[in-house]
C-alpha positions in Angstrom: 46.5 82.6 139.2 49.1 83.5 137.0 52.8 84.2 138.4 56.0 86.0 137.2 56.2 87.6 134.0 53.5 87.6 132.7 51.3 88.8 135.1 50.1 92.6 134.1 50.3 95.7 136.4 46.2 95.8 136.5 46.1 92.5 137.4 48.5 92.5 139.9 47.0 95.8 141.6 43.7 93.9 141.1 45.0 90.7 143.4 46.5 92.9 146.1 42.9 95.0 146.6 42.3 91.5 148.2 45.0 92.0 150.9 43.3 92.4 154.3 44.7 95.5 156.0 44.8 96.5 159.6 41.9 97.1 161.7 43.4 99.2 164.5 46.6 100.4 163.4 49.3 101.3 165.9 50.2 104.7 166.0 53.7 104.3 167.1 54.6 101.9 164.8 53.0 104.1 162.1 51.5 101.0 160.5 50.0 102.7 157.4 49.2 100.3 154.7 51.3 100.3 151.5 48.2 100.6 148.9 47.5 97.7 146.0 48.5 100.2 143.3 51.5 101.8 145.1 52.4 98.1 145.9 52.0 96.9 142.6 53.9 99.9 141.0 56.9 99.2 143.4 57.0 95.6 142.1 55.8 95.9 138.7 58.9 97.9 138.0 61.1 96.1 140.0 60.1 93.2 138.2 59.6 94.1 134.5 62.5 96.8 134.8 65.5 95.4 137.0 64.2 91.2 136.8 64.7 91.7 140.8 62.0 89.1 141.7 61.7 86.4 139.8 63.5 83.4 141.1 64.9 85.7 143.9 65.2 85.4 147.6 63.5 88.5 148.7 63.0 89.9 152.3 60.7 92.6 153.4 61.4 94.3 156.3 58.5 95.9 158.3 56.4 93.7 155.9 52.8 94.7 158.0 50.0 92.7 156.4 52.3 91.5 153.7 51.0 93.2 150.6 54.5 93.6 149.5 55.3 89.8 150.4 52.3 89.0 148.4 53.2 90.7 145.4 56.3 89.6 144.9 55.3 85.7 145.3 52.9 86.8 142.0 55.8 88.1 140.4 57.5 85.0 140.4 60.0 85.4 143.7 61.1 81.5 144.8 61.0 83.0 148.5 60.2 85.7 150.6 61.0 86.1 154.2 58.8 88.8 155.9 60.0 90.6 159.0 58.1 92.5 161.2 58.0 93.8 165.2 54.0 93.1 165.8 52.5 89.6 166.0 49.6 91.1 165.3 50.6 92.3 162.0 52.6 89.2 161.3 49.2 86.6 161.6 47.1 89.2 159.2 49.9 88.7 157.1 49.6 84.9 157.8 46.1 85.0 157.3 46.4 86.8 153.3 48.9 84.5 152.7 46.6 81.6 153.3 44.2 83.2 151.3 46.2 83.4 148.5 47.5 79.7 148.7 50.8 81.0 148.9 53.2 79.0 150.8 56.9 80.1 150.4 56.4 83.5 152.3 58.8 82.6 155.6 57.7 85.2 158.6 59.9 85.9 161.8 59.4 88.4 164.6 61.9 90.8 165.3 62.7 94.4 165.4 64.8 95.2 162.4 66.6 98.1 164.3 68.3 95.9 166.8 68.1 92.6 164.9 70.0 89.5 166.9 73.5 88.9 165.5 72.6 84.9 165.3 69.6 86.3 163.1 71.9 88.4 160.6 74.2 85.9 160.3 71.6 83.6 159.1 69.7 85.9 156.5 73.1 87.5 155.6 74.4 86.4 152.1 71.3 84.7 151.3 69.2 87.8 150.6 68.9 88.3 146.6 66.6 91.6 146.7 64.8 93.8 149.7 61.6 95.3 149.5 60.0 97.5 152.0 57.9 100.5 153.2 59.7 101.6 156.2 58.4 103.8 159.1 58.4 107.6 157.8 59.8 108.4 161.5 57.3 111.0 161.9 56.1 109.6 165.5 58.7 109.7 167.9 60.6 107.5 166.0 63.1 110.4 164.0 65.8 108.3 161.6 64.1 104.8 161.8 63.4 104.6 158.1 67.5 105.1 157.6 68.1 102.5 160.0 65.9 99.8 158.3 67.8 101.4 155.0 71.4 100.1 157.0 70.1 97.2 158.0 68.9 95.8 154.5 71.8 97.2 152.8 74.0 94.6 155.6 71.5 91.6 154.9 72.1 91.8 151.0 75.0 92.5 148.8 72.7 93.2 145.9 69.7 96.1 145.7 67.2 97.4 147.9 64.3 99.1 147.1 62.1 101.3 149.5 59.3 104.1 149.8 60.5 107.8 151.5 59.1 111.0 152.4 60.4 113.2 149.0 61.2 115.9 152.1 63.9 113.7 153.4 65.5 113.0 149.7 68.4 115.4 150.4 69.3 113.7 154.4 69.0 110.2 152.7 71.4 111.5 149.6 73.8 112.7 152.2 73.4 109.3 153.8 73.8 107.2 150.8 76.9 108.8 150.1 78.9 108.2 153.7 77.6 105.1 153.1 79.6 104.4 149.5 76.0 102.9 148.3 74.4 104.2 144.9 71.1 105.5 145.6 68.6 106.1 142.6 65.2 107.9 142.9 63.1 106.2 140.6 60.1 107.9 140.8 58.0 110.2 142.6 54.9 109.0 143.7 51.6 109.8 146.2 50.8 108.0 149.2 47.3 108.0 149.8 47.5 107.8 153.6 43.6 107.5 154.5 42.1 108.8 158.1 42.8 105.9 159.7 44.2 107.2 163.3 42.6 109.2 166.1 44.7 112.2 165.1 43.8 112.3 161.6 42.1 115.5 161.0 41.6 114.8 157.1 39.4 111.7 155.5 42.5 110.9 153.7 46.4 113.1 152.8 48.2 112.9 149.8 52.2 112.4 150.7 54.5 112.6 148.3 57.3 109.7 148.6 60.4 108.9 146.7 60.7 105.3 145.1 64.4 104.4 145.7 66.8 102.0 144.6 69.9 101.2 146.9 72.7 99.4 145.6 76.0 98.0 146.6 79.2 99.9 145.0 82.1 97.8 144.3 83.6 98.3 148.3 81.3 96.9 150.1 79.8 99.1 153.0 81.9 99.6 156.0 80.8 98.3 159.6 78.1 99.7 160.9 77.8 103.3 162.6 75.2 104.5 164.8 72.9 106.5 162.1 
């Protein structure tokens, strides 16, 4: 398989069609699968646009089955450390990666909102680029996607890029500016959310996200505050 840059976006998108997915997704932790061409636009660009994979340490919070993990391995990342609060979702993850004979994906179990100091410390400084698809908040979890936003921006003094409802743009503007971080919207996209959940009344709901970019001003972001 070919890696880093010269992989094309239709091959990538093709590769990650191959990532398993969850069977029984949890509602609570709103574990909706990032899909292989939303994944592979994400990277793609972040790739070919910014060069924020290649040779990079990348970390992916909430990384679920991994496809993000996956894909930036393909792109050319030297590591990726996935972080995520279910087991479960951590040994499907195992399980891709090991399909995929990939073998510098690092994955630890925690829960990125209340991360142990000991664990921070460790990652902190050493984190090149993060990628994620945080938890929307729409199930009883209101602000979590801003909080996995803080917590990136503290575990790397470089970008971080990440998938939002486009309804929330103007709360996470306000955010990014009491923050002092840049914030760029760099595209608009779908997210083909399919009727995977008991409560799903649709076979499948178009959500329009944003594609942002977070990154570091020249002050670096104060301590933390209770978002």
């Amino acid at each position: 398989m070919a890696c880093g840059r010269g992989m094309k976006l239709k091959e990538l998108q093709s590769h990650l069609g191959d990532v398993d997915v969850f069977e029984k997704p949890k509602v609570l932790l709103e574990q909706y699968p990032t899909t292989p061409h939303l994944a592979a636009c994400m990277l793609h660009t972040i790739h070919s646009t910014y060069n924020d994979l290649e040779d990079k340490h990348v970390l992916d919070l909430g990384c679920g089955c991994g496809v993000l993990s996956i894909g930036a391995v393909m792109l050319g990342a030297s590591k990726v450390t996935g972080i995520d609060i279910d087991e479960d979702a951590l040994e499907i993850c195992r399980q891709n990666a090991d399909f995929f004979d990939i073998e510098n994906i690092d994955l630890e179990l925690h829960d990125v909102t209340s991360m142990a100091p000991e664990v921070i410390e460790r990652l902190k400084g050493t984190v090149d680029t993060v990628v994620m698809n945080p938890p929307f908040g729409t199930k009883r979890n209101e602000g979590i996607d801003m909080e996995f936003v803080k917590t990136a921006l503290h575990l790397t003094d470089n970008v971080v890029y990440s998938l939002h409802k486009s309804s929330t743009r103007e709360h996470i503007e306000k955010k990014a500016e009491d923050w002092g971080v840049k914030m760029e919207v760099l595209a608009k996209m779908r997210f083909d959310l399919k009727q995977t959940l008991k409560f799903h009344k649709k076979k499948s709901l178009d959500i329009e996200v944003d594609f942002i970019k977070f990154s570091h001003k020249k002050s670096k972001l104060k301590p933390q505050n209770k978002v």
